[in-house]
N, C-alpha and C positions, 0 to 999 in steps of 0.2 A: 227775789231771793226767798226760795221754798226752806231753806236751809234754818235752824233755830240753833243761835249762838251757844256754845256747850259751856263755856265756860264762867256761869253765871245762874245762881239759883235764881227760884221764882222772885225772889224780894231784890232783884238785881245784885246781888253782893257777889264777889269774885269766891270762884271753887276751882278745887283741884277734881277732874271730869274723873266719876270712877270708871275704872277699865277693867275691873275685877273680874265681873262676868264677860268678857270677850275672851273668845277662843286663840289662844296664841297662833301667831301665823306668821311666816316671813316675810318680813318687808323690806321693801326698799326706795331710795329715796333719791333723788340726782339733779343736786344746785349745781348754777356754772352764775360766776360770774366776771369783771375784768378789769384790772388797771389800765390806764390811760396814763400816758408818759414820754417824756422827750426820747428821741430815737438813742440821742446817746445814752439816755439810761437803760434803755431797753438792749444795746449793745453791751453794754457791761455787767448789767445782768446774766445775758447768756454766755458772754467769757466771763465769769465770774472775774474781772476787775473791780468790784470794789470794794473799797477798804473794809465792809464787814463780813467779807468772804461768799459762800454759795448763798448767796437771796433767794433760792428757789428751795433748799434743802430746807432749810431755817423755816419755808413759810408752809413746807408742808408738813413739818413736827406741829407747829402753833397751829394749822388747820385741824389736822389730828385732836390734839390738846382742847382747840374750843369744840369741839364735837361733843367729846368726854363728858364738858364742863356746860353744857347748856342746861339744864337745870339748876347752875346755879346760878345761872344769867339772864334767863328768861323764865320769868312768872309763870308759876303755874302749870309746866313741864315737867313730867313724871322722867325718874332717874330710869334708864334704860342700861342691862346688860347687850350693850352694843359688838356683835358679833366682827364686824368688818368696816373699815374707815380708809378709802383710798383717795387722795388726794392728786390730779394730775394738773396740769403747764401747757397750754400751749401759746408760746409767741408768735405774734406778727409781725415781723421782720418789714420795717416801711409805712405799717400803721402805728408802730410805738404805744403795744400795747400786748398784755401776756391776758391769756381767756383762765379761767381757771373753773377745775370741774371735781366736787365733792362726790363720792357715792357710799354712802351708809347703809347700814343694813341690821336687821337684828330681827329675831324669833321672837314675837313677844305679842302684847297686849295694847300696842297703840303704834303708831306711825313714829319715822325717824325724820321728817323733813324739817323740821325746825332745827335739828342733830345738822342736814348736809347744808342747810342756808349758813347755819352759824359756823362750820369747817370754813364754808367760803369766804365768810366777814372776817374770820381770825386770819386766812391766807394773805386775802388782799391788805388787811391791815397793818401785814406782818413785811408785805413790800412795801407798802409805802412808810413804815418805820427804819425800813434798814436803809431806803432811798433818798431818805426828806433831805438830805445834805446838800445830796446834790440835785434833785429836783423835787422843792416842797408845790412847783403846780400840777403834779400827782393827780388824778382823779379815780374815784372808785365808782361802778359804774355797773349797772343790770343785772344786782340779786335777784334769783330768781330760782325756782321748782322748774324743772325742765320733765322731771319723771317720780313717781311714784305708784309702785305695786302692795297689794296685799291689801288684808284688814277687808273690813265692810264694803268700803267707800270703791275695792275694788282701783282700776288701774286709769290714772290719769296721765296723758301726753302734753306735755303744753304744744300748741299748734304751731307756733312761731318762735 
């Protein structure tokens, strides 16, 4: 790893990385990740049967929400005027399990992917809270960076 950890002065102590002089630019970011779940829950999810109504509405206000809120959740994350926050669903019918996919964005002086990882953990968390009743063996499963554009570092694909 050619790479030198940023978040951390010469004497090891934790820092907030200045971005001052970086040229604002738009970026973008695109986590997916996915609940694992008994098919009947996943069936009443997409008919919205159950008793705390649309589990997919609800988890993408709270995706939304933890996007917003990542700097006050994770260390050391500079507060971003966040242009765009879209939250999408997709269910696998048979595999009992819904994919979920954040994409953030924003004009600015640092990257938004810790903004679209954190959309995904407040989504998925936000199904298995409104679920636990009826199925607390729940799994949450393969947060991840699928994409990011812009800034220095330029444009990364995850391969798989």
């Amino acid at each position: 790893m050619n790479e030198q950890l940023t978040h951390f002065d010469e004497d090891g102590k934790a820092i907030m990385v200045e971005v001052g002089d970086k040229q604002p630019t738009q970026r973008l970011a695109i986590a997916r990740g996915e609940v694992r779940m008994q098919e009947s829950t996943l069936e009443g999810i997409i008919d919205s049967q159950l008793a705390k109504g649309d589990v997919l509405a609800v988890a993408r206000l709270a995706g939304i929400m933890a996007a917003k809120k990542t700097p006050d959740l994770i260390p050391l994350c500079h507060p971003l005027l966040l242009t765009s926050i879209t939250i999408e669903f997709y269910p696998h019918p048979g595999e009992g399990r819904i994919e979920i996919e954040a994409r953030v964005r924003v004009t600015g002086n640092t990257g938004v992917e810790m903004e679209a990882l954190t959309a995904v953990a407040g989504a998925a968390l936000t199904i298995y809270d409104m679920c636990k009743a009826v199925d607390k063996g729940m799994e949450i499963h393969a947060i991840r960076l699928m994409e990011k554009h812009g800034g220095k570092s330029g444009t990364y694909l995850r391969s798989v």
